[in-house]
N, C-alpha and C positions, 0 to 999 in steps of 0.2 A: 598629558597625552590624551586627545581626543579618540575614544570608540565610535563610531558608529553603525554599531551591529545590526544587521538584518536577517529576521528568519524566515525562510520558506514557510509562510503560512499553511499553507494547503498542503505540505508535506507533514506539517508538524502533528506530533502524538497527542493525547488529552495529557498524560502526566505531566509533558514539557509546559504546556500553557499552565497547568495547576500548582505544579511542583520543582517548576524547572531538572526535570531529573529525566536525564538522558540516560538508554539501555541499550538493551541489544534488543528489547521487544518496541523502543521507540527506534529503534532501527529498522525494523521488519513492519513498521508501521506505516514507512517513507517507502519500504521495499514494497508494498501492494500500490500507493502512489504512482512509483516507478513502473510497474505492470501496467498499470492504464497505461501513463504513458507511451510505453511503446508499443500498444493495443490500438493509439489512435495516432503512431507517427508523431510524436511529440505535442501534440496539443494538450496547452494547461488543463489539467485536472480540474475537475468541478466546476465547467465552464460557466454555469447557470449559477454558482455560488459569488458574491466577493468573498471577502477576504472577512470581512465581519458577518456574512452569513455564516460561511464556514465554522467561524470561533463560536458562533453558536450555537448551530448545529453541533459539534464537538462538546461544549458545556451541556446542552438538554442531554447527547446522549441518544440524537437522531442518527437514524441506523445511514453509511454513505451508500451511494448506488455507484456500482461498476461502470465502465464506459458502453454505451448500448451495442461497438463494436467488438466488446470481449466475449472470448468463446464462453459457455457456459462453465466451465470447468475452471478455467484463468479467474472467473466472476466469484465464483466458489472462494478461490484463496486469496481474493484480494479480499473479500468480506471476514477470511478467517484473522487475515491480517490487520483488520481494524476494530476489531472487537475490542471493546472498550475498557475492560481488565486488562492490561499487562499479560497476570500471571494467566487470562482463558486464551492469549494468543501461541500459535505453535513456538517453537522453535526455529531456527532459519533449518536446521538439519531437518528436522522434518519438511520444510519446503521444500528443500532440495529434494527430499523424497517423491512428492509429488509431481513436482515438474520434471522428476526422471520416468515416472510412472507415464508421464505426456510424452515426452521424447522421445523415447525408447522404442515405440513401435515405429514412429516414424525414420528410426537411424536404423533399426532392424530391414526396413525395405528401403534402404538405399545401397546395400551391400552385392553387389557388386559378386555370381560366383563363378 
């Protein structure tokens, strides 16, 4: 049986390139990836990088830059989400905290009395 696996470079965490070991913080690693993304409409992440800049930048340990369309706050957790420890990145619950902490006023002024 032939594999031919391919990874989302650019989504991937530093432990999966180092250790192949997928988490739930290499999860949340992909999930501030995923925030650019839909910060710029779907356009590839780290447009200025390849694929082998990237992996390097990820091995030195070079800090990533947000999409220059993300609000400062969105910038904030996408930067918390790729801190380069595993165990210094949040938890997704705590994301969820934050991004309620965003929403919340704005679903507080769409009510309707």
């Amino acid at each position: 049986m032939e594999t031919d696996v391919q990874i989302p470079i650019k989504w991937t965490a530093p432990e999966v390139f180092q250790d192949q070991k997928y988490t739930s913080k290499s999860d949340l690693w992909s999930f501030g990836v995923l925030l650019g993304e839909i910060f710029t409409y779907g356009k590839m992440p780290f447009p200025n990088k390849t694929n082998k800049d990237y992996c390097q930048d990820i091995i030195y340990r070079k800090e990533l830059d947000p999409p220059e369309e993300s609000p400062e706050r969105i910038s904030y957790i996408m930067r918390m989400c790729w801190r380069y420890e595993p165990k210094s990145r949040p938890s997704f619950c705590e994301i969820q905290g934050f991004l309620m902490e965003l929403v919340t006023p704005m679903l507080d002024d769409d009510v309707v009395e």
